[in-house]
N, C-alpha and C positions, 0 to 999 in steps of 0.2 A: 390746257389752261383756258378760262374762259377770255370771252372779248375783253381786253381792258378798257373797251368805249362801255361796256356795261357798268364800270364799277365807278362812274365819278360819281362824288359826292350828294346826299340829297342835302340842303343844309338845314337845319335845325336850330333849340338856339340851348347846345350846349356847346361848347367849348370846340376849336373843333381838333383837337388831337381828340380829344375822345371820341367824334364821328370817326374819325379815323381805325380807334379801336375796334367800334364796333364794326368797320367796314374789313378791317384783317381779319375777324372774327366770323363775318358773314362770306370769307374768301376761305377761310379753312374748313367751313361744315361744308359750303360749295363743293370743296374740290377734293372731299373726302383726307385730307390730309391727318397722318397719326404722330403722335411722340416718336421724336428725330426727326419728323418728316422738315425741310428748309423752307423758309420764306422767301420772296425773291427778293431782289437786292434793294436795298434804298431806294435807287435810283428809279428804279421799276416800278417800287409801289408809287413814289411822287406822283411818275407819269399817269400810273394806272388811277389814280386817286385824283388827279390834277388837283395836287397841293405843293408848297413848298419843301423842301428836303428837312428844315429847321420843326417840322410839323410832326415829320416821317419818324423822326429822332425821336420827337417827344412822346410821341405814339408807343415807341420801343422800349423807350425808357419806363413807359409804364407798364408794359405789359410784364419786361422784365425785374421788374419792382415786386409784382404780384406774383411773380416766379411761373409765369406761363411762356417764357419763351429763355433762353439760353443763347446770349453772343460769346462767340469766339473770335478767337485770332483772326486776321482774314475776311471779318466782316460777315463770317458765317451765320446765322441767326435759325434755331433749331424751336421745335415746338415740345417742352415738356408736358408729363405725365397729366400734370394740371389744369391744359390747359381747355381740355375736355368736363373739368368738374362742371357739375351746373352749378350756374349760378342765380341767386334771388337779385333782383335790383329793388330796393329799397325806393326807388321812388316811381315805380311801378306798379299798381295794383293788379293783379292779371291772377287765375286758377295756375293752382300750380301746374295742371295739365297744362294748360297751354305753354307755360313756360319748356315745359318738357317736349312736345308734340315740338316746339321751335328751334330746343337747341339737342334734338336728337335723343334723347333716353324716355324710358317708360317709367312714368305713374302709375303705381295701382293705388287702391283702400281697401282696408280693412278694417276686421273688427269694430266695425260700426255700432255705436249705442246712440241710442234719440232716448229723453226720458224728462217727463213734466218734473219742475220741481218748485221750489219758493226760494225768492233771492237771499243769502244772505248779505250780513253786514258789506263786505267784501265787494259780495257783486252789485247791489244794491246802489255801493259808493260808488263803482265804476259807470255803471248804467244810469246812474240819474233817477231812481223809480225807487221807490219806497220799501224797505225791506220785510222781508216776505211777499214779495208783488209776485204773479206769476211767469216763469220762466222756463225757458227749454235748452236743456243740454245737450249738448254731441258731444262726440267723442272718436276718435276713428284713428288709426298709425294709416302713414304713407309711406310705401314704400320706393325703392329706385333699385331698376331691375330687378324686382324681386326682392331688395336686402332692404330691412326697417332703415330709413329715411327721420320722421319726425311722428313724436307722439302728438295730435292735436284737440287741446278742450276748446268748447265755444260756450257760450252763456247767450240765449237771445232771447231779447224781453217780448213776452208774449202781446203786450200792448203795441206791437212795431210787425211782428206774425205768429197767427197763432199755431197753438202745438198741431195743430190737427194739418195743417197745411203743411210743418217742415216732416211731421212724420210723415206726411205721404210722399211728399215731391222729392224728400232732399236725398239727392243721388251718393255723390262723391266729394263737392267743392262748396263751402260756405260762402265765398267768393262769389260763384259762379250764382248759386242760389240768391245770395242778396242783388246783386247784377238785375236779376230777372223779375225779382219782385218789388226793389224799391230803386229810385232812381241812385245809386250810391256812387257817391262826388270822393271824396278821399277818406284815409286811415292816419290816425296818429298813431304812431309806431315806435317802440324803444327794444332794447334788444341790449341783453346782459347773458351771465354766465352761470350753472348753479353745478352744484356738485350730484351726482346722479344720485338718485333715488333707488328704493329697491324694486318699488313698481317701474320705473323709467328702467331701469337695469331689464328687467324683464321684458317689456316692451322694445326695447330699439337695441337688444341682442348687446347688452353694454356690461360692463363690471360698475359693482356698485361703487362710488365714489370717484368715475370717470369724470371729465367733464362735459356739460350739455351749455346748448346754446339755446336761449330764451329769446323767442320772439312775440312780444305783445302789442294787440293791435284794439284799437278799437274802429268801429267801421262808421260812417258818417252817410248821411243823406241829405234830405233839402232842408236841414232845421239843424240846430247844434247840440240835438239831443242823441247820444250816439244807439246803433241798433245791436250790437256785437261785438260781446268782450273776448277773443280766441289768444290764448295762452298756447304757444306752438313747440315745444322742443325738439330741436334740431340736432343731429349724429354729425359732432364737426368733423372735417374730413372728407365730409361725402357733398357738402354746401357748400359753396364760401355766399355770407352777402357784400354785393358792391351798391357802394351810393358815393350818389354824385354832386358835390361840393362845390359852389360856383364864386367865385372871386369876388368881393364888391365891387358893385358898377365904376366905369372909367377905367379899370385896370385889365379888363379883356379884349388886348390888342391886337392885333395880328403880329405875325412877326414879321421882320422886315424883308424875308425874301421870299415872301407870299404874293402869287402874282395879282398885280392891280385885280383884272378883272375879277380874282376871286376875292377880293378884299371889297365890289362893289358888291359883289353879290352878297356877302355876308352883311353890310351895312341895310339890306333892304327891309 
């Protein structure tokens, strides 16, 4: 087991069970732990976390909420099937490689299409730019360990970069690529449910009228004209997304048997 003087807290400014989660989370890919494998006791993680117990709990309480960990009689607390899924965090922009490269499993791409076209109505409305303006499409599945992952469209107004430069540079990540080329600051994000398709059936190894998860983004830079409309369908089961929910101000208190000094340090 590692030092537990390695694992106190860095504080940040979510919540902090949920440092917490992430910090049980960054203790199980550490220490290679699999499905059954045990968490240590309450008492242990507190120490090891230098947090209070009221914290540890609610940490638990979430994770077992999200059905990644299983308590038993005895105070036993086990790591299910789940809790290996990867996960997207929604209020994180990041390649989905790296997401992967972080919490253990392989990204590939595939079946990659680049190809000029003229906005419609549709895209048109989404991008801000005048329809029929010129535009460039991708296309590409992502897979995890080899099994289709999510089918991904993007729409990018040539006026923001042109076709000539995504056809030649663009690797694997539309992320990665706007990252490199424009300064991109955040994504408006919505994410719904549709019923599969027979191109999507084909694609992401599904039966037709399965369901699929929709994640639509658009990407932003220094102005609030957006650069990239990517429509992503997601193979539920093999994703979960989490996003992070924060309290209205005044009501993110510590709890009460949260030690002072850790109650100044979060104040700072």
């Amino acid at each position: 087991m590692t030092n537990t003087s390695d694992r106190k807290i860095r504080s940040d400014s979510r919540p902090l069970y949920l440092q917490v989660v992430r910090a049980i989370q960054e203790l199980v890919e550490d220490e290679g732990l699999e499905p059954g494998s045990a968490l240590p006791s309450e008492p242990r993680l507190a120490k090891m976390f230098d947090v209070g117990r009221t914290t540890i709990r609610e940490a638990l309480v979430y994770l077992e909420n999200e059905r990644l960990i299983e308590r038993s009689q005895g105070a036993r607390t086990t790591l299910t099937p789940l809790f290996h899924q990867p996960v997207i965090g929604l209020e994180v922009l990041e390649p989905l490689e790296l997401l992967a490269a972080r919490q253990g499993w392989t990204c590939g791409t595939k079946n990659v299409r680049i190809e000029a076209s003229e906005a419609t109505e549709e895209e048109a409305r989404r991008l801000r730019v005048q329809q029929g303006s010129p535009v460039t499409l991708i296309s590409r599945i992502k897979t995890l360990d080899g099994k289709p992952l999510a089918l991904m469209h993007s729409v990018v107004s040539q006026s923001a970069v042109p076709y000539d430069v995504l056809r030649s540079e663009f690797e694997d990540s539309i992320t990665k690529f706007i990252q490199r080329a424009k300064p991109l600051r955040y994504a408006q994000a919505e994410v719904t449910a549709v019923a599969c398709t027979p191109e999507l059936a084909a694609s992401l190894d599904l039966r037709r009228a399965d369901p699929v998860m929709v994640l639509e983004e658009l990407f932003f830079a220094d102005d609030d004209l957006p650069l990239v409309w990517n429509t992503n369908y997601l193979v539920p089961g093999r994703i979960r997304f989490e996003l992070l929910r924060k309290a209205p101000r005044g009501t993110d208190e510590a709890p009460d048997d949260e030690e002072p000094s850790r109650q100044r340090r979060r104040a700072r």
